[in-house]
NUTILO-656737 format. One line per field, with one value per atom (N, C-alpha, C, CB): residue number from 1; x, y, z; chain; atom name. Coordinates in steps of 0.1 Angstrom, whole numbers, padded with zeros to 4 digits. Glycine has a CB too. Example, Ala and Ser with C-alpha at 12.3 -4.5 7.8 and 13.67 -1.06 7.14 Angstrom:
# residues 2
k (1	1	1	1	2	2	2	2)
xx (0132	0123	0132	0113	0128	0137	0129	0141)
yy (-0057	-0045	-0033	-0045	-0022	-0011	0000	-0006)
zz (0078	0078	0078	0090	0071	0071	0079	0057)
c (A	A	A	A	A	A	A	A)
a (N	CA	C	CB	N	CA	C	CB)
***
This chain:
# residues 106
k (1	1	1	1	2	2	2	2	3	3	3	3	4	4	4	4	5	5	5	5	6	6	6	6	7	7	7	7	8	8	8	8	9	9	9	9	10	10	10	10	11	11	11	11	12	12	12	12	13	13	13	13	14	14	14	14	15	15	15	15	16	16	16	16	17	17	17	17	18	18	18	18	19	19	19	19	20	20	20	20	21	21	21	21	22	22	22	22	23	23	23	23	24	24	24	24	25	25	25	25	26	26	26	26	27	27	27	27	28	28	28	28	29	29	29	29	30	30	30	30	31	31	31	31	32	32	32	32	33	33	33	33	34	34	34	34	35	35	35	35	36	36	36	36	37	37	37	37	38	38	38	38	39	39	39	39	40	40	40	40	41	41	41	41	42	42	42	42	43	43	43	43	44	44	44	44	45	45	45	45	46	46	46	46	47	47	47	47	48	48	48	48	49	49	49	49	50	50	50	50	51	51	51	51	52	52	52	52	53	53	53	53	54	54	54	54	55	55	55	55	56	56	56	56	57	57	57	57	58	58	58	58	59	59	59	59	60	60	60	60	61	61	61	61	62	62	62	62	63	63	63	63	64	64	64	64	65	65	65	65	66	66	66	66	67	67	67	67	68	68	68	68	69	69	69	69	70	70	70	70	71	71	71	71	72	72	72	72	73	73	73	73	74	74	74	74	75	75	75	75	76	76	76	76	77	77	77	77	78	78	78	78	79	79	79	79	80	80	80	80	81	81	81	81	82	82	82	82	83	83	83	83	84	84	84	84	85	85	85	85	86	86	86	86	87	87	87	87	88	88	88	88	89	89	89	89	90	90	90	90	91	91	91	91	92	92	92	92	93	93	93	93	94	94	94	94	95	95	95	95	96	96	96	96	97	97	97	97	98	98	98	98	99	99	99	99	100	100	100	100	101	101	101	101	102	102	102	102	103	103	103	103	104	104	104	104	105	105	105	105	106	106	106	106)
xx (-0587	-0575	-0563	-0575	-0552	-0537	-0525	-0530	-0519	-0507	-0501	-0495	-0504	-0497	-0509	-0492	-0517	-0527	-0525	-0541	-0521	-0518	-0503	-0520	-0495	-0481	-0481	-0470	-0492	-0493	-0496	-0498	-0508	-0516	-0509	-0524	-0496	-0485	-0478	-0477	-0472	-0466	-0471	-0471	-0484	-0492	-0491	-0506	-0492	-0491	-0480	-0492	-0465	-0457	-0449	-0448	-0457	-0455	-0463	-0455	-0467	-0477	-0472	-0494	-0460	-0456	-0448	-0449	-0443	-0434	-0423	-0438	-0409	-0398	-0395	-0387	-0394	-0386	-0398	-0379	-0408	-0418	-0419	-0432	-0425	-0424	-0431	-0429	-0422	-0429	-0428	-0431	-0440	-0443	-0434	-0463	-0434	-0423	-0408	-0433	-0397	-0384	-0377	-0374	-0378	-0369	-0371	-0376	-0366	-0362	-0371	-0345	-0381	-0390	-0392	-0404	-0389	-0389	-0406	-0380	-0409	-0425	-0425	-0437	-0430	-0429	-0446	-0424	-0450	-0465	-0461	-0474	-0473	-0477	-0486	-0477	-0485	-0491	-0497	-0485	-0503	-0504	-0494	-0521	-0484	-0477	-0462	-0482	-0460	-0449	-0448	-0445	-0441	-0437	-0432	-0427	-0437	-0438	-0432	-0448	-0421	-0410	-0409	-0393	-0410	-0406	-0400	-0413	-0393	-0386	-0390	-0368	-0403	-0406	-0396	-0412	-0388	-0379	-0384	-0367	-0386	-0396	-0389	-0403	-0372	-0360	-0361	-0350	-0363	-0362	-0372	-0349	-0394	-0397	-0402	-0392	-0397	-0399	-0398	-0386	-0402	-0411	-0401	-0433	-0393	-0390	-0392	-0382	-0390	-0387	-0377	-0386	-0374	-0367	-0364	-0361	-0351	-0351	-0338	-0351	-0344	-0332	-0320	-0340	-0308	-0298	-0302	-0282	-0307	-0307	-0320	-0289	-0330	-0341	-0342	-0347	-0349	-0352	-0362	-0357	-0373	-0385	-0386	-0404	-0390	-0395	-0408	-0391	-0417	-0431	-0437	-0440	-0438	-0443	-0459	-0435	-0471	-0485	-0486	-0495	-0498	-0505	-0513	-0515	-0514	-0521	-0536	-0523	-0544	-0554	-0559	-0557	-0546	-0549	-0541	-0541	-0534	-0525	-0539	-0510	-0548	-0557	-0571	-0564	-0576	-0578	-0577	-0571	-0563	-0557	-0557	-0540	-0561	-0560	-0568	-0556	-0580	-0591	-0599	-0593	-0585	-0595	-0608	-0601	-0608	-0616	-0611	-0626	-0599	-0589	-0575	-0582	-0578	-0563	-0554	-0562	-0541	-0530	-0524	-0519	-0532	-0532	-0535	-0546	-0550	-0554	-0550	-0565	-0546	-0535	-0525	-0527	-0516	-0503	-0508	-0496	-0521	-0524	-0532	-0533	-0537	-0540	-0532	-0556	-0518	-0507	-0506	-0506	-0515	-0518	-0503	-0544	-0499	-0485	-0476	-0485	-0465	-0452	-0438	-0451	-0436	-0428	-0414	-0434	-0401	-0389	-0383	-0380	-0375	-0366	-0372	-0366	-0370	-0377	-0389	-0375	-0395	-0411	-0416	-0418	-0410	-0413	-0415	-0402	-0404	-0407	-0419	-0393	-0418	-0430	-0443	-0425	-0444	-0459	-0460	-0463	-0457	-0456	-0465	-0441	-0460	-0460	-0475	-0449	-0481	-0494	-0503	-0501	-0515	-0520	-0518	-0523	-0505	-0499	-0496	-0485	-0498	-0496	-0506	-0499	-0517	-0524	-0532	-0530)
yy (0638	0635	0637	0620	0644	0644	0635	0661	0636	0629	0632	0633	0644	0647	0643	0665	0643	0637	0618	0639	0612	0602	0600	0597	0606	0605	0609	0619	0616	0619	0612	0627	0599	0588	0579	0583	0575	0568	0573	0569	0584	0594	0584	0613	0591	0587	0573	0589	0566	0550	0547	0541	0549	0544	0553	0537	0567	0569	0563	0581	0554	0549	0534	0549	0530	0517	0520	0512	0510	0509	0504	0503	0510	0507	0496	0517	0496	0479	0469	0481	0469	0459	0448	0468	0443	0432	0437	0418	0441	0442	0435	0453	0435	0422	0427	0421	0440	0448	0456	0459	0452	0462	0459	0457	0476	0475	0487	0464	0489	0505	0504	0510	0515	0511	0523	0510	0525	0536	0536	0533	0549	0549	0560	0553	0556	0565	0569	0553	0575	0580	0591	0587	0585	0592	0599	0589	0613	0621	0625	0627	0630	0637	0650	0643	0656	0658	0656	0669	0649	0644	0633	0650	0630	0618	0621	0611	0616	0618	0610	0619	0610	0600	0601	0606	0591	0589	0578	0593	0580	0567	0566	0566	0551	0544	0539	0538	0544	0537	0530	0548	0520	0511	0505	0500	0506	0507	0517	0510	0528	0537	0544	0546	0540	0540	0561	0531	0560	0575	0577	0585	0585	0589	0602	0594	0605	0613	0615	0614	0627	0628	0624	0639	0623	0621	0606	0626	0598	0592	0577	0600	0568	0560	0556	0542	0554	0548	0535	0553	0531	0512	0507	0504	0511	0506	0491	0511	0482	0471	0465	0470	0474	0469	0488	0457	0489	0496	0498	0493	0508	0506	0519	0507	0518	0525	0525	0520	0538	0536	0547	0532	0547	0561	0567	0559	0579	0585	0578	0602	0581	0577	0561	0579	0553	0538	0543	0520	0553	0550	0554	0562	0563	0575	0562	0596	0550	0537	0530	0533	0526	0517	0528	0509	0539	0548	0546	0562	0547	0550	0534	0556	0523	0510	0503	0514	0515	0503	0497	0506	0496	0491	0484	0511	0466	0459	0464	0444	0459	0464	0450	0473	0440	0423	0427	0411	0432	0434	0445	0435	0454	0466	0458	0481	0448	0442	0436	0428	0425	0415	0424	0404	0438	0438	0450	0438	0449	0459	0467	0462	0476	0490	0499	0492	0488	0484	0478	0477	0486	0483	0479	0492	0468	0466	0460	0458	0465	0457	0457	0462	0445	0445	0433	0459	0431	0420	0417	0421	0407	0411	0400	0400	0397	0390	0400	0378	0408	0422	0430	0436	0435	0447	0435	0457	0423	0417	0417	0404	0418	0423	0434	0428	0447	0458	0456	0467	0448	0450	0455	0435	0465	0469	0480	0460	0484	0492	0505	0485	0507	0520	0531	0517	0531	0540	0540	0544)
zz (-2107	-2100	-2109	-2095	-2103	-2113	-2107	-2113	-2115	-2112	-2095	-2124	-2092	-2079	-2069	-2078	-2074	-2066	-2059	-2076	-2072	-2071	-2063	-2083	-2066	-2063	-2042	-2076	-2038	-2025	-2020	-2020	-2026	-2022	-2017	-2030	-2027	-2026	-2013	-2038	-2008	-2004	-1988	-2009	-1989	-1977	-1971	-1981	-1982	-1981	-1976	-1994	-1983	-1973	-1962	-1980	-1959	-1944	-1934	-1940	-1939	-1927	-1924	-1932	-1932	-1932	-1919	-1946	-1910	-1903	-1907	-1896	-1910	-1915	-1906	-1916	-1897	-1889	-1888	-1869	-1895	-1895	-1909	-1893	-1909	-1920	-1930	-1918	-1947	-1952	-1968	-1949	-1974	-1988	-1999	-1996	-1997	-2008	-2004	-2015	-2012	-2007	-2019	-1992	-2025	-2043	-2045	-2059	-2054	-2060	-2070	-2067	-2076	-2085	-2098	-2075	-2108	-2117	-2118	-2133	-2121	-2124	-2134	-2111	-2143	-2158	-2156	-2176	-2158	-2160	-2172	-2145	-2185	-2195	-2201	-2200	-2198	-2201	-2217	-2196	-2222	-2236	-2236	-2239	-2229	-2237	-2234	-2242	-2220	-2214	-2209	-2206	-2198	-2191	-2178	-2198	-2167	-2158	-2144	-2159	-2143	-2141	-2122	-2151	-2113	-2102	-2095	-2096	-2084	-2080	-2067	-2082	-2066	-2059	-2050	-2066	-2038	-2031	-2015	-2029	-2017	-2010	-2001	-2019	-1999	-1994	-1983	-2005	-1987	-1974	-1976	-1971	-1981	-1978	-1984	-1969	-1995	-1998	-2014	-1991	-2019	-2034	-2035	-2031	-2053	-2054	-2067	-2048	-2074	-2090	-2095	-2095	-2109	-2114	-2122	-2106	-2126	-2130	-2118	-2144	-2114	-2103	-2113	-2096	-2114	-2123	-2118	-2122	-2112	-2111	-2101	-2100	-2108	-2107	-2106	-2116	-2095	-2094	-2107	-2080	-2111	-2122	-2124	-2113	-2137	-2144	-2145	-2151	-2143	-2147	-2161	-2130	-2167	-2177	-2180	-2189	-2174	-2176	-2180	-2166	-2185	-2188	-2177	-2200	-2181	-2169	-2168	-2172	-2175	-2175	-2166	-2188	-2173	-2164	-2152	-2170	-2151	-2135	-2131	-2127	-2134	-2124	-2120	-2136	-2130	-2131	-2120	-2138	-2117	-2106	-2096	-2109	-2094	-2077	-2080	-2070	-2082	-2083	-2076	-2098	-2084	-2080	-2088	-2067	-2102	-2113	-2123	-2121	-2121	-2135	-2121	-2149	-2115	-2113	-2121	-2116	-2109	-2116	-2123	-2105	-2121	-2127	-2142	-2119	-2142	-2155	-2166	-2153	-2157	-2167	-2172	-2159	-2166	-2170	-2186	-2157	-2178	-2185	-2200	-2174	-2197	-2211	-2221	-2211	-2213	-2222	-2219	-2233	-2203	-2206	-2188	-2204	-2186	-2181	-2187	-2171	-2191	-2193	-2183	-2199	-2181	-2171	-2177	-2160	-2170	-2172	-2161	-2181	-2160	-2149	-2142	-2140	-2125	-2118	-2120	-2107	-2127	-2131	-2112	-2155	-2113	-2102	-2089	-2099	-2087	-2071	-2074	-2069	-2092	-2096	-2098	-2114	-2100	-2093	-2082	-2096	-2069	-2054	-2054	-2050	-2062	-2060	-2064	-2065	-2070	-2077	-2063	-2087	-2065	-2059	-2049	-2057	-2048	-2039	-2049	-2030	-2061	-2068	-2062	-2084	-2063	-2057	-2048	-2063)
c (A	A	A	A	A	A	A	A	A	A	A	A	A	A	A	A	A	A	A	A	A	A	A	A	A	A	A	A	A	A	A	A	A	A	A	A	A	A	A	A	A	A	A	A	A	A	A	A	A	A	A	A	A	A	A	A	A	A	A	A	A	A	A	A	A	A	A	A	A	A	A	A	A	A	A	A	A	A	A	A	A	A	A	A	A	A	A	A	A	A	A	A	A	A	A	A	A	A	A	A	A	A	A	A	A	A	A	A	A	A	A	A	A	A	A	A	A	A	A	A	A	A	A	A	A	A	A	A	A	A	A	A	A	A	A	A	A	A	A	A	A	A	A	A	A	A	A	A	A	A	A	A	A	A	A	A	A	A	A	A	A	A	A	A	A	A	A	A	A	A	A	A	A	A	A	A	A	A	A	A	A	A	A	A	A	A	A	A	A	A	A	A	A	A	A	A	A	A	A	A	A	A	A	A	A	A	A	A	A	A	A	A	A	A	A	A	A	A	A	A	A	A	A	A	A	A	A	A	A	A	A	A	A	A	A	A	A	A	A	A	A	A	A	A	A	A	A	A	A	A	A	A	A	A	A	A	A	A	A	A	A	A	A	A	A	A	A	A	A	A	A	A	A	A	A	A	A	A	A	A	A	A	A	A	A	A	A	A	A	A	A	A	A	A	A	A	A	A	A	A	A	A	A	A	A	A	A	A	A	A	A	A	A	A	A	A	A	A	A	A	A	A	A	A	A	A	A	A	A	A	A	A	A	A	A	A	A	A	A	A	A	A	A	A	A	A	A	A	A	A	A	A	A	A	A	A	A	A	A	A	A	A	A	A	A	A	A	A	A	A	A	A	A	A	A	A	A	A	A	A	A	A	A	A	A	A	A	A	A	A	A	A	A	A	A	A	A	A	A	A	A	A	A	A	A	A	A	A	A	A	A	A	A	A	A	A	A	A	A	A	A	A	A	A)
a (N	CA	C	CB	N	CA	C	CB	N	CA	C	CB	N	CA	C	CB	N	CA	C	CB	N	CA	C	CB	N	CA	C	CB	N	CA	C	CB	N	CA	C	CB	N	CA	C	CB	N	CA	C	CB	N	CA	C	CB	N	CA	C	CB	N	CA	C	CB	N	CA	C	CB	N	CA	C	CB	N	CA	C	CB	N	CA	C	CB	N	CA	C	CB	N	CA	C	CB	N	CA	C	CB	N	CA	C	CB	N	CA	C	CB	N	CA	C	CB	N	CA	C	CB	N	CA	C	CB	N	CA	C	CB	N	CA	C	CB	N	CA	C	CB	N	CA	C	CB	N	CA	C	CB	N	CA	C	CB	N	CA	C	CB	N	CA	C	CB	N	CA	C	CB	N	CA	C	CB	N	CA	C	CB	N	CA	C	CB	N	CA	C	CB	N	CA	C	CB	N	CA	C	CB	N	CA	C	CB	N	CA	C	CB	N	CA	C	CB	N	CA	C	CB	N	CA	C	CB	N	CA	C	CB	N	CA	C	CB	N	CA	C	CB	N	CA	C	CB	N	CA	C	CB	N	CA	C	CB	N	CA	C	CB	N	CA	C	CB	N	CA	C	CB	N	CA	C	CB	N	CA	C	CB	N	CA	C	CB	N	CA	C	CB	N	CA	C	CB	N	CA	C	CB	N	CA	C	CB	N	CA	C	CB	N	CA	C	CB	N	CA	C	CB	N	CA	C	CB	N	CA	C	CB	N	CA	C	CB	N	CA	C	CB	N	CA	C	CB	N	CA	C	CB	N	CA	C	CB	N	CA	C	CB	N	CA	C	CB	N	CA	C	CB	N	CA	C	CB	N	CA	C	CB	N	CA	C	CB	N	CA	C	CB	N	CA	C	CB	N	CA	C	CB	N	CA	C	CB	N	CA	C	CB	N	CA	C	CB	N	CA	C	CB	N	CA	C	CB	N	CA	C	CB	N	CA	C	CB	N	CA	C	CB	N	CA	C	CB	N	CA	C	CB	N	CA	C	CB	N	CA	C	CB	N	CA	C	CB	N	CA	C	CB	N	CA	C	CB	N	CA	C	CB	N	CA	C	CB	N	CA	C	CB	N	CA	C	CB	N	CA	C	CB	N	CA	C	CB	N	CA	C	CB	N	CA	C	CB	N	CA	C	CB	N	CA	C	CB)
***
């Protein structure tokens, strides 16, 4: 699985959400994914519900992983509880909205 693999999964996930329905998460989200020989940057907009490149100027939470744990948490053998809890997630910003988000990365 690659990064674009993961990033469609997402893609997929919230076109399937219903914008006027109730939902557990709403924030602007930076997603850094680290590669061996780059960084892999998208903005989680959970707001209007759409995934783009690049870098947000005012991201709600920050998430900084490696590939290998992002591909982990899609995959579903590695929590996104237990990536936080054992360093292998880097987060800044609302730590309170980006625990929300736990489980909804891949």
């Amino acid at each position: 699985m690659s990064v674009d693999t993961i990033i469609e999964k997402i893609k997929a996930r919230l076109a399937a959400v219903d914008p006027n329905g109730p939902r557990k998460v709403v924030g602007v989200f930076q997603l850094n994914i680290k590669t061996d020989s780059d960084v892999k940057q998208y903005i989680l907009d959970l707001k209007q519900l759409k995934v783009d490149t690049g870098v947000s100027p005012s991201p709600d939470a920050t998430l900084t992983v490696g590939l290998e744990d992002m591909l982990a948490i899609s995959a579903k053998t590695l929590s996104s509880s237990d990536a936080v809890k054992d360093g292998k997630i880097e987060i800044t910003g609302d730590l309170e909205l980006a625990a929300k988000l736990s489980g909804g990365l891949g």
